[in-house]
Each structure stands twice: as C-alpha cells, then as structure tokens.
KOLRONU-379875 format. One record per atom (N, C-alpha, C): residue in three letters; residue number from 1; x, y, z. Coordinates in Angstrom, 2 decimals, decimal comma. Each point is the difference from the previous one (the first is absolute). Layout:
# KOLRONU-379875
@type = ALA&seq = NUM&u = X&v = Y&w = Z .
...
This chain:
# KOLRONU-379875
@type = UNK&seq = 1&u = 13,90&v = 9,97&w = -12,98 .
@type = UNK&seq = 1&u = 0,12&v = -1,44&w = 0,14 .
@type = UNK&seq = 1&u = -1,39&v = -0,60&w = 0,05 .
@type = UNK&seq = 2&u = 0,02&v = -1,07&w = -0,89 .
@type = UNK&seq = 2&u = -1,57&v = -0,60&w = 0,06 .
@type = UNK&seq = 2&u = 0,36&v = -1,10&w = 1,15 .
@type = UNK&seq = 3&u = -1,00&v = 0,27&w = 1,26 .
@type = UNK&seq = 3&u = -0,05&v = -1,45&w = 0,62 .
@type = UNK&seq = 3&u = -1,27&v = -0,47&w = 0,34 .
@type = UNK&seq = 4&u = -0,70&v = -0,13&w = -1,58 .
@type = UNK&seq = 4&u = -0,98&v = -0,54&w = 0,46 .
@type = UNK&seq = 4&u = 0,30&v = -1,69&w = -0,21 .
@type = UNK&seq = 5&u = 1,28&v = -0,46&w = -0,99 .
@type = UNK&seq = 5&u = 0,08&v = -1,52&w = 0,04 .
@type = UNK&seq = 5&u = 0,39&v = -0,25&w = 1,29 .
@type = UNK&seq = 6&u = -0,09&v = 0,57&w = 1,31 .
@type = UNK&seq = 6&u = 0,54&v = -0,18&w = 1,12 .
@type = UNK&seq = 6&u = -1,22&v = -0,28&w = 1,24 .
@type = UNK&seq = 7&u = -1,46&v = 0,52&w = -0,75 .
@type = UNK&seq = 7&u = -1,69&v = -0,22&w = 0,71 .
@type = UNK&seq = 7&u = -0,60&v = -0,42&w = -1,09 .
@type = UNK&seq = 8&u = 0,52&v = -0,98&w = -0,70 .
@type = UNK&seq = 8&u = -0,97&v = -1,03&w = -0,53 .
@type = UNK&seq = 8&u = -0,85&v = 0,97&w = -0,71 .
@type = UNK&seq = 9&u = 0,39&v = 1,22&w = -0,84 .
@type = UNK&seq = 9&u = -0,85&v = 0,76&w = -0,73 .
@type = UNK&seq = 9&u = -1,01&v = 0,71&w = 0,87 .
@type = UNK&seq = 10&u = 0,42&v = 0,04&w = 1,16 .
@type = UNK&seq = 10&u = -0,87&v = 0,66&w = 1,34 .
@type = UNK&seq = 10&u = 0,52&v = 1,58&w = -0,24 .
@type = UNK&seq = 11&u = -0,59&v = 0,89&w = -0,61 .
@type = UNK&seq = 11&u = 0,22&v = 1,50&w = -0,28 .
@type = UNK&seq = 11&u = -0,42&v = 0,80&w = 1,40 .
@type = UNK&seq = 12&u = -1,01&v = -0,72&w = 0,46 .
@type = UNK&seq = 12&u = -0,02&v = 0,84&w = 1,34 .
@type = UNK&seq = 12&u = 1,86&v = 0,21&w = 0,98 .
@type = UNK&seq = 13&u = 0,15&v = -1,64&w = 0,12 .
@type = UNK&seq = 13&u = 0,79&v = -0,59&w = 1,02 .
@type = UNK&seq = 13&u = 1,34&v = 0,65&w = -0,89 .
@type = UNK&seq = 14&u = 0,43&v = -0,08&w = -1,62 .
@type = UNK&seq = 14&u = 0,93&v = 0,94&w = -0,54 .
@type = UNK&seq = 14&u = 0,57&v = 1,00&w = 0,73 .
@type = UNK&seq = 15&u = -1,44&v = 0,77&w = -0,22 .
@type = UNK&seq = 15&u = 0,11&v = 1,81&w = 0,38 .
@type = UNK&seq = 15&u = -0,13&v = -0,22&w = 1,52 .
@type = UNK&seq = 16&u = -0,05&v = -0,34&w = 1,29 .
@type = UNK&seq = 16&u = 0,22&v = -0,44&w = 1,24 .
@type = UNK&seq = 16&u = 1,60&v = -0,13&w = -0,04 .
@type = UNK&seq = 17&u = 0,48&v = -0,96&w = -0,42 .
@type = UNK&seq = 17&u = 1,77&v = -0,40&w = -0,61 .
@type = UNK&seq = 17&u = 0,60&v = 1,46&w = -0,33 .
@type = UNK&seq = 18&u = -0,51&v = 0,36&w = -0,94 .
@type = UNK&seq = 18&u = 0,57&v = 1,30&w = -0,35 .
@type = UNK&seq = 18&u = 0,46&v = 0,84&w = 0,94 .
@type = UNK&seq = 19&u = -1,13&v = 0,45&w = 0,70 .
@type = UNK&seq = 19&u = -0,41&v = 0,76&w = 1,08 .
@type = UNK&seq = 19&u = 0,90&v = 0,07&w = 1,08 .
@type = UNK&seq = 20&u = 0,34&v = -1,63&w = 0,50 .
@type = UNK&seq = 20&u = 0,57&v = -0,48&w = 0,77 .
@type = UNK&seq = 20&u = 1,50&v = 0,27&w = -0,21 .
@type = UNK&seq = 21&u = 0,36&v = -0,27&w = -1,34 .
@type = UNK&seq = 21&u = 1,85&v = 0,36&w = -0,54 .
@type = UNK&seq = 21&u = 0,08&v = 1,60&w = 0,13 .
@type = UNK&seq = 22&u = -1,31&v = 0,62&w = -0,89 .
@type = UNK&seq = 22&u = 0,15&v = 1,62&w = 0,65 .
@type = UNK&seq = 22&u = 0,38&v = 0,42&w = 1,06 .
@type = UNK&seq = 23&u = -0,47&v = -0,61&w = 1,19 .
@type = UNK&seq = 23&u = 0,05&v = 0,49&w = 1,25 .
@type = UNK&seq = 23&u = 1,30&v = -0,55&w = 0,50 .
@type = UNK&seq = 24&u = 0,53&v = -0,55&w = -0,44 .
@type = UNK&seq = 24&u = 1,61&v = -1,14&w = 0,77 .
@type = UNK&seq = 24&u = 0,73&v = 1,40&w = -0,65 .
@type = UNK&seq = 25&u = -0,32&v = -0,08&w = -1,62 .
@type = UNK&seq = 25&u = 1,03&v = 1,11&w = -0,86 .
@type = UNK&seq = 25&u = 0,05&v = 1,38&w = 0,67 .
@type = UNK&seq = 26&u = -0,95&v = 0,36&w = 0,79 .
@type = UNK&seq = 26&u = -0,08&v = 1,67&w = 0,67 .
@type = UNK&seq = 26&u = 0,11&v = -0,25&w = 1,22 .
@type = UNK&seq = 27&u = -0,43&v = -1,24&w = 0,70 .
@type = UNK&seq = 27&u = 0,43&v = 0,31&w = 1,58 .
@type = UNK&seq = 27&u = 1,16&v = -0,45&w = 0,52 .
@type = UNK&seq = 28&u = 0,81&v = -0,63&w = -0,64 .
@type = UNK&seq = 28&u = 0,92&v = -0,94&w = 1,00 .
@type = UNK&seq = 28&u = 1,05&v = 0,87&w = 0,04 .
@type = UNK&seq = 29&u = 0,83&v = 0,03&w = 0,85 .
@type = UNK&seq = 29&u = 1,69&v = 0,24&w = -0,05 .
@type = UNK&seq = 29&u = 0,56&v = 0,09&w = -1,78 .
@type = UNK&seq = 30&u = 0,56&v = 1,12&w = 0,29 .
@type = UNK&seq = 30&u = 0,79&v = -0,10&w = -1,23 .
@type = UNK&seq = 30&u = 1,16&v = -1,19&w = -0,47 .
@type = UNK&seq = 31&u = 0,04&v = -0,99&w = 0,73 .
@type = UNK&seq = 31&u = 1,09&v = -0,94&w = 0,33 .
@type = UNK&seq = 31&u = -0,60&v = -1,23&w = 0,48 .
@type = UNK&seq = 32&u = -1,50&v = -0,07&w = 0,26 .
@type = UNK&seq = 32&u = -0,38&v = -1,08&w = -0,20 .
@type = UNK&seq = 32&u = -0,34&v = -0,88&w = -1,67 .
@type = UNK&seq = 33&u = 0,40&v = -0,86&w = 0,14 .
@type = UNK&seq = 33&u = -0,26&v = -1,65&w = -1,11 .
@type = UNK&seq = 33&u = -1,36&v = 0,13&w = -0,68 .
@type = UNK&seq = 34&u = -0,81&v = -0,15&w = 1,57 .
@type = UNK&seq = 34&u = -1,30&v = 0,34&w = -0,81 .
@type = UNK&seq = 34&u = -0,39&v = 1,24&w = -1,26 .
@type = UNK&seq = 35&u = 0,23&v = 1,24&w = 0,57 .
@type = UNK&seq = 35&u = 0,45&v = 1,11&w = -0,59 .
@type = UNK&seq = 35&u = 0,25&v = 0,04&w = -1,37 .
@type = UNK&seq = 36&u = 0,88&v = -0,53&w = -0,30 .
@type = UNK&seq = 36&u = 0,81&v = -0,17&w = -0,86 .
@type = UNK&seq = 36&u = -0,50&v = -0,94&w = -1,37 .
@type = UNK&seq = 37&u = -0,34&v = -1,82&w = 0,96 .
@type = UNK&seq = 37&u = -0,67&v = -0,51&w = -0,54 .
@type = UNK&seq = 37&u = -1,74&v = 0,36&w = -1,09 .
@type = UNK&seq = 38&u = -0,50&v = 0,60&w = 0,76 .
@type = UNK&seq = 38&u = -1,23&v = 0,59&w = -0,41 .
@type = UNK&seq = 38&u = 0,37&v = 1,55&w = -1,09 .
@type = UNK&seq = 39&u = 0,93&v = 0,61&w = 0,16 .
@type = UNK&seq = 39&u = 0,16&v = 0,50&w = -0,95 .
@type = UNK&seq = 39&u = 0,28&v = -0,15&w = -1,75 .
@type = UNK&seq = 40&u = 0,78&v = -0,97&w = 0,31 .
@type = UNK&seq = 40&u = 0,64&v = -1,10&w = -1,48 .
@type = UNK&seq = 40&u = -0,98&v = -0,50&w = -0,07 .
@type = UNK&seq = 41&u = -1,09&v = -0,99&w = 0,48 .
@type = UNK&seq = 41&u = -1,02&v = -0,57&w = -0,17 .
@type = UNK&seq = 41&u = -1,06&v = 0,85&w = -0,81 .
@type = UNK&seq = 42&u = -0,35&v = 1,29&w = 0,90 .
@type = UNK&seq = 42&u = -0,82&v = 1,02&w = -0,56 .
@type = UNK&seq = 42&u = 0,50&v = 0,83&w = -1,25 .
@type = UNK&seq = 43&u = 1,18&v = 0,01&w = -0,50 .
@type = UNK&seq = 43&u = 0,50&v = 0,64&w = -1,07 .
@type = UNK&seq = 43&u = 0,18&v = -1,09&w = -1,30 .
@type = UNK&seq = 44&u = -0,09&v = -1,45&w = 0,48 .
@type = UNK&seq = 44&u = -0,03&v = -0,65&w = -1,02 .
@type = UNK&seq = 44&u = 0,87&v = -0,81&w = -0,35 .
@type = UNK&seq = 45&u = 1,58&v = 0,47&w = 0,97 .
@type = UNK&seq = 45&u = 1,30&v = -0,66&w = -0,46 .
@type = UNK&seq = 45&u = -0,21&v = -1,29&w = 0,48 .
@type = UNK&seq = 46&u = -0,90&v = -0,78&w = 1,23 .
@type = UNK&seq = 46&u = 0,52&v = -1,23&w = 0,24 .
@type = UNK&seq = 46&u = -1,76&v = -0,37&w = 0,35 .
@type = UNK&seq = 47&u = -0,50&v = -1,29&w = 0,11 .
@type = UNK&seq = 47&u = -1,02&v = -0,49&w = 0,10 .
@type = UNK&seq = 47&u = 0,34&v = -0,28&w = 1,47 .
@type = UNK&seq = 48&u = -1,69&v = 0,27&w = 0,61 .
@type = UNK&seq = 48&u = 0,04&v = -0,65&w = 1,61 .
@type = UNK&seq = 48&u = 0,47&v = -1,15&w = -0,09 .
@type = UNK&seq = 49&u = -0,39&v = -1,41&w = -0,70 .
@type = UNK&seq = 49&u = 0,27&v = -1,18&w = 0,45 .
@type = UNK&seq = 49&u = 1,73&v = -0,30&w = -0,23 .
@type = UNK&seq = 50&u = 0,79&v = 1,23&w = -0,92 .
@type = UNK&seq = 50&u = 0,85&v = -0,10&w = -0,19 .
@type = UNK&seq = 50&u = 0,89&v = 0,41&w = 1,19 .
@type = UNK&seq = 51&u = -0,78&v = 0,92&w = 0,55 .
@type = UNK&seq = 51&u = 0,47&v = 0,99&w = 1,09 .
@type = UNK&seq = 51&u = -0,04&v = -1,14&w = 1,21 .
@type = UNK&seq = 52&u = -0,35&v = -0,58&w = 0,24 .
@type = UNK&seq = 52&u = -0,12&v = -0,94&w = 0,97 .
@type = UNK&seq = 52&u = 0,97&v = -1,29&w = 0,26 .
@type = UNK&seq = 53&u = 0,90&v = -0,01&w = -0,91 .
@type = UNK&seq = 53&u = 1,10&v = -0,90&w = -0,59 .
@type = UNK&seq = 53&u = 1,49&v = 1,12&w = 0,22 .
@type = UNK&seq = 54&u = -0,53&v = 1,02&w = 0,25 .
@type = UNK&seq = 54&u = 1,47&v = 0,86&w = 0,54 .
@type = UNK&seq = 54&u = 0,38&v = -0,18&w = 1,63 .
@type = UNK&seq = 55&u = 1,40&v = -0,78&w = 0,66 .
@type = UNK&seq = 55&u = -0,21&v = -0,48&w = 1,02 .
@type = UNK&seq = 55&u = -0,52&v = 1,85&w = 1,01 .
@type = UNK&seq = 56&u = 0,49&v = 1,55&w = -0,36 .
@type = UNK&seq = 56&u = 0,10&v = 0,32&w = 0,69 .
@type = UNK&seq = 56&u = -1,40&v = 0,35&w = 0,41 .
@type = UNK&seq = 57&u = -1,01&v = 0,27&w = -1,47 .
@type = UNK&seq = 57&u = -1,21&v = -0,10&w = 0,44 .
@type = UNK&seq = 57&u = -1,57&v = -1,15&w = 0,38 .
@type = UNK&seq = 58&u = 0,63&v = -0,88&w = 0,22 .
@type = UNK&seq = 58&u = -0,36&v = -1,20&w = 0,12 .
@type = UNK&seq = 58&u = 0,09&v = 0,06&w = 1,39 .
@type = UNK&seq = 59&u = 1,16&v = 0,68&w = 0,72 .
@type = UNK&seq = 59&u = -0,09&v = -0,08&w = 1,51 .
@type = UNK&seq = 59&u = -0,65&v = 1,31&w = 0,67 .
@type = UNK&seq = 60&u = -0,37&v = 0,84&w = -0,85 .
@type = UNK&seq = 60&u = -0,15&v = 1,50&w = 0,34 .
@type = UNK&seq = 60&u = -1,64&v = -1,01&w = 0,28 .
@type = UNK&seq = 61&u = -0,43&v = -0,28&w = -0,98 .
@type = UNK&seq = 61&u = -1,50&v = -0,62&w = -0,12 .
@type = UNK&seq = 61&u = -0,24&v = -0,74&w = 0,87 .
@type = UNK&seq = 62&u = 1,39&v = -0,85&w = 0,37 .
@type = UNK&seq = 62&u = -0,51&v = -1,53&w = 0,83 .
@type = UNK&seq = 62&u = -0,18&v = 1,02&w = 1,82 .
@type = UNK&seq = 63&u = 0,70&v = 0,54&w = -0,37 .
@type = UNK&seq = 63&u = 0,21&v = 0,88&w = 1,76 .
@type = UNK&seq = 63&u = -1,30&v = 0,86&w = 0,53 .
@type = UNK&seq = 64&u = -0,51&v = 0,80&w = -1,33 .
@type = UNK&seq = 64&u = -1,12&v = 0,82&w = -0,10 .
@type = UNK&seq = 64&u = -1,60&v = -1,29&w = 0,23 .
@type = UNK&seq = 65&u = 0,04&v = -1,08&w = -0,68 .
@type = UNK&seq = 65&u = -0,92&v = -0,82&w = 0,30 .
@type = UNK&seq = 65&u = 0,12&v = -0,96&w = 1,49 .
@type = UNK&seq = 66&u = 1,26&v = 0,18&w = 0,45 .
@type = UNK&seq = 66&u = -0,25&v = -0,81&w = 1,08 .
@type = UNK&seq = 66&u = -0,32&v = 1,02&w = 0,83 .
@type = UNK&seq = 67&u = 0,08&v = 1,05&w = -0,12 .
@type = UNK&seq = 67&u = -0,90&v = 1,47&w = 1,11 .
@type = UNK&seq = 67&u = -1,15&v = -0,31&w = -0,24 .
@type = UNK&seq = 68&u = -0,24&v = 0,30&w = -1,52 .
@type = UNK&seq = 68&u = -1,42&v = 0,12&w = -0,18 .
@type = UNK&seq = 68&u = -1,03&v = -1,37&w = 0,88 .
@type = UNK&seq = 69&u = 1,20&v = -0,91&w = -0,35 .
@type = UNK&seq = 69&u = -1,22&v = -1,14&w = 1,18 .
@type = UNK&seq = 69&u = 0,23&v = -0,27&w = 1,04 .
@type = UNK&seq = 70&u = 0,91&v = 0,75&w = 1,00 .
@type = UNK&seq = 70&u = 0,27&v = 0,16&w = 1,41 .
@type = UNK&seq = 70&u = -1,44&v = 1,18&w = 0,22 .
@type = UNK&seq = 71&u = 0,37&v = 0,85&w = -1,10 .
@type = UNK&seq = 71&u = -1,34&v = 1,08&w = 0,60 .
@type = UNK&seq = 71&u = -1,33&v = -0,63&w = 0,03 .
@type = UNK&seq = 72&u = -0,66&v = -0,91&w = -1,33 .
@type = UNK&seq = 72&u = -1,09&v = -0,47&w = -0,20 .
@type = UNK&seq = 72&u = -0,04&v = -0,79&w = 1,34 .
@type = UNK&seq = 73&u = 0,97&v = -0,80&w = 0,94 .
@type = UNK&seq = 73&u = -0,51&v = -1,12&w = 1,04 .
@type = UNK&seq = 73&u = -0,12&v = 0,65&w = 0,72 .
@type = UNK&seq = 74&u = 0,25&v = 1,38&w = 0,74 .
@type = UNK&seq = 74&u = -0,03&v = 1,03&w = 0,94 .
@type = UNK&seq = 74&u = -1,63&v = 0,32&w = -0,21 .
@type = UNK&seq = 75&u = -0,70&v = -0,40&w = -1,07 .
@type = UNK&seq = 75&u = -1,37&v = 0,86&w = -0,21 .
@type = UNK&seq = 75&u = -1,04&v = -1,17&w = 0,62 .
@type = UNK&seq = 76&u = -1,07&v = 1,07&w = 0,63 .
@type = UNK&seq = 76&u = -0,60&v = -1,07&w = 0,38 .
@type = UNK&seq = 76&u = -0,96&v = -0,38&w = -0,95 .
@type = UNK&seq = 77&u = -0,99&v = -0,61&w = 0,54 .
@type = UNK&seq = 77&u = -1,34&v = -0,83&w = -1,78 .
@type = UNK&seq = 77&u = -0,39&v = 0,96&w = -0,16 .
@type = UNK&seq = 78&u = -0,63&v = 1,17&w = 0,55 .
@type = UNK&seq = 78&u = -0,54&v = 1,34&w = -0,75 .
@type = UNK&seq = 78&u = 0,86&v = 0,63&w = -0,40 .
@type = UNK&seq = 79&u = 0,82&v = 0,33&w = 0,33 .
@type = UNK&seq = 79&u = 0,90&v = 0,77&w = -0,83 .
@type = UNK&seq = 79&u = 0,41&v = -0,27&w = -1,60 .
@type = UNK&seq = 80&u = 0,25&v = -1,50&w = 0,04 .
@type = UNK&seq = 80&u = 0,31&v = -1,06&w = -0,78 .
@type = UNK&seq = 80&u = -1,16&v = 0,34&w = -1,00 .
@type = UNK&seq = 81&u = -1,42&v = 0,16&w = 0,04 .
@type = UNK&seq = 81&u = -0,96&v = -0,21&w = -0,31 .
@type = UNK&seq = 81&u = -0,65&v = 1,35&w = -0,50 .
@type = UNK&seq = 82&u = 0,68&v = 1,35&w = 0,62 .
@type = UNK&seq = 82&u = -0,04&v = 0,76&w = -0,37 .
@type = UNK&seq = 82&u = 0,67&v = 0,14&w = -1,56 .
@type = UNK&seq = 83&u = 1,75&v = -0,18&w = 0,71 .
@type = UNK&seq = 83&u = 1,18&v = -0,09&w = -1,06 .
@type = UNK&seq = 83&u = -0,88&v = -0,51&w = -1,89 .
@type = UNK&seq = 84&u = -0,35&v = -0,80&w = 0,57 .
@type = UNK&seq = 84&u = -0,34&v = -0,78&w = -0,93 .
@type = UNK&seq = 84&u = -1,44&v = 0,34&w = -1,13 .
@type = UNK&seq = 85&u = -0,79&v = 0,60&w = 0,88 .
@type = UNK&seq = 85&u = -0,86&v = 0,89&w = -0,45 .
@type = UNK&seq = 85&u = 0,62&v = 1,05&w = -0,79 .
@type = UNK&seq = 86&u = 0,48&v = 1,07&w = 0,61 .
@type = UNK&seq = 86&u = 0,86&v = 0,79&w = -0,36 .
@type = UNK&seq = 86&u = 0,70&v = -0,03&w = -1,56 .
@type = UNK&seq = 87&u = 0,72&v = -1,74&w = -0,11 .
@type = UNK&seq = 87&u = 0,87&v = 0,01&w = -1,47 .
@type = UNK&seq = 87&u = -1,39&v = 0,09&w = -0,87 .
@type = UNK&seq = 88&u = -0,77&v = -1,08&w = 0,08 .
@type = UNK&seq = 88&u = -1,42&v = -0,25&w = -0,60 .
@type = UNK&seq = 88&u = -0,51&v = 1,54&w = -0,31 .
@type = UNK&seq = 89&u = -0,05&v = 0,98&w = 0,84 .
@type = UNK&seq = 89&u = -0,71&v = 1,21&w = -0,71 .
@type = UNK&seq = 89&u = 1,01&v = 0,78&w = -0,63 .
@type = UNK&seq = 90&u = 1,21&v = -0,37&w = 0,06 .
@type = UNK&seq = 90&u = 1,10&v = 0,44&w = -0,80 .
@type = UNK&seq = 90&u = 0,01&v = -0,32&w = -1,70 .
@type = UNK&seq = 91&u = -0,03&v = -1,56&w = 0,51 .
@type = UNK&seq = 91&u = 0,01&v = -0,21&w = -1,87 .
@type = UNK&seq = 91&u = -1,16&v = 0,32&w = -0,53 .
@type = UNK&seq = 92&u = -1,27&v = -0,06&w = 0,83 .
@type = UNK&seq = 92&u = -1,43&v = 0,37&w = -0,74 .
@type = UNK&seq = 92&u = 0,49&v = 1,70&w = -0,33 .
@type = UNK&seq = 93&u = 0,62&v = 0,51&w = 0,92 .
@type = UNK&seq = 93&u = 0,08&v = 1,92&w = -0,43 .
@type = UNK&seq = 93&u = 1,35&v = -0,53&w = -1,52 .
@type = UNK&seq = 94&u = 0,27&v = -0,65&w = -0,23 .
@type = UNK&seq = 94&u = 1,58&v = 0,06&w = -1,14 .
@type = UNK&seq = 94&u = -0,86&v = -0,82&w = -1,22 .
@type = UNK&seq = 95&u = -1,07&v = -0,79&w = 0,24 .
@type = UNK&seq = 95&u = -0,60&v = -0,30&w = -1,02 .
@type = UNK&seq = 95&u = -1,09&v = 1,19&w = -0,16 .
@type = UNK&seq = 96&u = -0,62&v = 0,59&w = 0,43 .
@type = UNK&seq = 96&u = -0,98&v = 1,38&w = -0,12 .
@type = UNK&seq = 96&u = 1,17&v = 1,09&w = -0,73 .
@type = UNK&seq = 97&u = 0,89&v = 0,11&w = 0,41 .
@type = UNK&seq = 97&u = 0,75&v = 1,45&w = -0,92 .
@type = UNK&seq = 97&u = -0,06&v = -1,00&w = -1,54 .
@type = UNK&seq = 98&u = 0,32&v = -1,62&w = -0,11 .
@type = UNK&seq = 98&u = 0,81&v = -0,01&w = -1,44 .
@type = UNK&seq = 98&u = -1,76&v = 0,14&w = -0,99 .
@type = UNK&seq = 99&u = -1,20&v = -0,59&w = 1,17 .
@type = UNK&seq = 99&u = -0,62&v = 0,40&w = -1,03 .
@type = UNK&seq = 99&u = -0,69&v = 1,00&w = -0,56 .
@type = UNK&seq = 100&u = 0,32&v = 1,52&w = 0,81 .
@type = UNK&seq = 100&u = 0,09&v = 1,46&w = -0,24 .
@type = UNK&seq = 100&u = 0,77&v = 0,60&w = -1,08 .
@type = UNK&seq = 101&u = 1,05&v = -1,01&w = -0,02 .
@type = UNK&seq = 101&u = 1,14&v = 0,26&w = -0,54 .
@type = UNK&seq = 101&u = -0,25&v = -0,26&w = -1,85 .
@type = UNK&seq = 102&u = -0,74&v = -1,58&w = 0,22 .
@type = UNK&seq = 102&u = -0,12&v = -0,26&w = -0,89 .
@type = UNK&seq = 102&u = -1,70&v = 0,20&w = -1,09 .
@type = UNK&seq = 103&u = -0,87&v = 0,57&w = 0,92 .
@type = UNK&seq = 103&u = -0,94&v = 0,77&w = -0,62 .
@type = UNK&seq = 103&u = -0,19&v = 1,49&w = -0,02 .
C-alpha cells in the first residue's frame, strides 16, 4: 500500500505509517479491528482513509486515540519533550535507511 498521498509526499513519515500498520498487523489480538484493519490496509485491499469510514474501525481508532491522549496528559513537560525528541530521531533514522536504500 502506498501511503505516501497520506504525508504530503513525506517518505520518511510514509515508512513511519508503514511501520506503525506493521506493528498493529503483528501485535494486536487476533480479534482486534485494529488488527485486522492494518492488515487489508497493508495488503492493499482497502485504503487507510478508506479504512477510516468503516464504523467498526473508526471506533477501534477513535478508542485507541482517546488512550493515546489520556496517556500523553499523564506525561509530564520532559517526558513530553523527550517523547517528542524521540519521534524526531525516528523519522531522521526512516529518512537515513531510504537514503541507503536509495544510493
């Protein structure tokens, strides 16, 4: 699945996306939405933004993001500041492989 029309042609932030559906596709419950969702996504049968218009995974997402920002207000400013550091040397390491990749 190409999602780079999904980062504004952002190939780093793509392969981050990717990464991210990989890891839903191998870690979750065999019976979780997410799961499931990210698999069809990653094989090609359905587009994320399409995927997001399915009510069951639309709530798998909406449930998973309202954690994700119950956890982020639990953090304090360094942590936060860490976190955030952290994605930043992420996409700099996902833009360094593509251009290994690509020379």
């Amino acid at each position: 699945a190409d999602l780079t029309d999904l980062t504004a042609g952002n190939a780093p932030r793509a392969r981050a996306l990717r990464t991210s559906l990989q890891r839903l596709a191998d870690d979750r419950a065999p019976d979780d939405p997410l799961r499931e969702m990210a698999r069809e996504v990653l094989a090609g049968r359905i587009g994320l933004r399409e995927a997001t218009r399915i009510p069951a995974y639309a709530e798998a997402l909406g449930q998973r993001a309202a954690q994700g920002l119950r956890e982020y207000d639990r953090l304090s400013p360094h942590e936060r500041a860490e976190q955030e550091a952290a994605a930043h040397r992420f996409l700099e390491e996902q833009s360094a492989e593509i251009d290994r990749e690509h020379h």
